[in-house]
N, C-alpha and C positions, 0 to 999 in steps of 0.2 A: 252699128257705129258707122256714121258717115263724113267724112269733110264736105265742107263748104267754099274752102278754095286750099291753093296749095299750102306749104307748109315747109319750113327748110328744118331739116332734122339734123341731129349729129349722134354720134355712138362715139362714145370718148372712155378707151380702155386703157388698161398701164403702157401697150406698145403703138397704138394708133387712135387716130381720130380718122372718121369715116363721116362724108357729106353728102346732103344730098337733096331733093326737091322732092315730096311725096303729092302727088297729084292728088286732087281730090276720087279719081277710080282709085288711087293706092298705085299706080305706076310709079314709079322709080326715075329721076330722071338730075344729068348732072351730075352723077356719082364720082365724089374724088376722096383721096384720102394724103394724111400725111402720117408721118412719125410722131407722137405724143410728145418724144424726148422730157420725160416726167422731169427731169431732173435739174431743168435749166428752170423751173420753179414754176406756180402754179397763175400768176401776173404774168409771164410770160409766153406760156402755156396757152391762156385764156387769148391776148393778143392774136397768135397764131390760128389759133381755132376762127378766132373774128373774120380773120383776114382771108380766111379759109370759104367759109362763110360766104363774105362777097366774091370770090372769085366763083363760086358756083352759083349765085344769085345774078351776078355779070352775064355770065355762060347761056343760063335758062334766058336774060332778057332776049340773045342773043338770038338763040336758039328759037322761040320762039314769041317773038315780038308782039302776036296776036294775043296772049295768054296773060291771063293776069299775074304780076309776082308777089310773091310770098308778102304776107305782110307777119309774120310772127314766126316764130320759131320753136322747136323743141330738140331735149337734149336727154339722149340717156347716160347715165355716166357712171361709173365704175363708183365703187363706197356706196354711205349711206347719205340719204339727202333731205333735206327739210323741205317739202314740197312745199311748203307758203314761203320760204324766202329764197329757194333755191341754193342752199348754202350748203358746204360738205359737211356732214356729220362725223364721220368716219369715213376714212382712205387705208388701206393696206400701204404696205413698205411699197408698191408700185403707182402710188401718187404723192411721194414728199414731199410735207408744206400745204395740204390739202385740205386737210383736218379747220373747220373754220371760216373757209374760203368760201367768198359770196360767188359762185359761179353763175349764177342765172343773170344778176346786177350789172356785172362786167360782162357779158358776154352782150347784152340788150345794150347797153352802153355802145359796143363793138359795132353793134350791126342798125342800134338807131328802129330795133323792133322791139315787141313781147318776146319775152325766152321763157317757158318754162321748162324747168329741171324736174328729173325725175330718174331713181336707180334703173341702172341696165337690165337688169332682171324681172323688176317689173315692166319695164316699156316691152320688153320681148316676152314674154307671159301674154302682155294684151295684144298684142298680136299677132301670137299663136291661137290665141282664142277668136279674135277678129278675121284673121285670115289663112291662118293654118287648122293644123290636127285639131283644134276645137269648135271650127265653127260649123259641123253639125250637130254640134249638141246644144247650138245657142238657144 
């Protein structure tokens, strides 16, 4: 598995949202995070994360001006997800209001890019296999 240019990712759990810029070596870059605060609903949520979003897409242009920026996004996120619409399938009592929620839609909305969504478990699964404890047995 390899990128083609960068990529702005997010990991959105019950207690935080984590940002960030994944280079195409898989570097890391830009890393910020906030509080999820599940509770103030998931439109609002979504907002935040947006906002989130261009403050580290700000950052990398900043950062490094020569580099191309992200043109799409990806998101792992807590619950079950409908990969073709990016919509929550199921959420735990630690995303209320979730349940249904077009998250990929609003969030590309947000940032004026491609989002896709995809369970946390699975995004971290392939990249254990991509770059961690599996990838010598690829």
């Amino acid at each position: 598995m390899s990128l083609s240019e960068p990529i702005l990712v997010f990991d959105i759990g019950g207690t935080k949202v984590a940002a960030a810029i994944l280079e195409p070596d898989f570097a890391v870059r830009q890393r910020s995070e906030i509080a999820t605060n599940a509770a103030e609903g998931p439109e609002r949520v979504a907002e935040r994360i947006a906002a989130l979003g261009r403050t580290v897409l700000d950052g990398y242009a900043r950062e490094h001006p020569d580099r191309q920026p992200p043109r799409r996004a990806g998101v792992a996120s807590a619950g079950q997800i409908d990969r073709a619409t990016g919509t929550v399938s199921y959420a735990t009592f630690h995303l209320p209001g979730w349940i249904g929620f077009p998250l990929g839609s609003r969030l590309s909305a947000g940032l004026g890019m491609p989002v896709a969504v995809d369970n946390d478990v699975n995004c971290h699964a392939l990249a254990e296999a991509v770059l961690g404890a599996g990838r010598p047995y690829r």
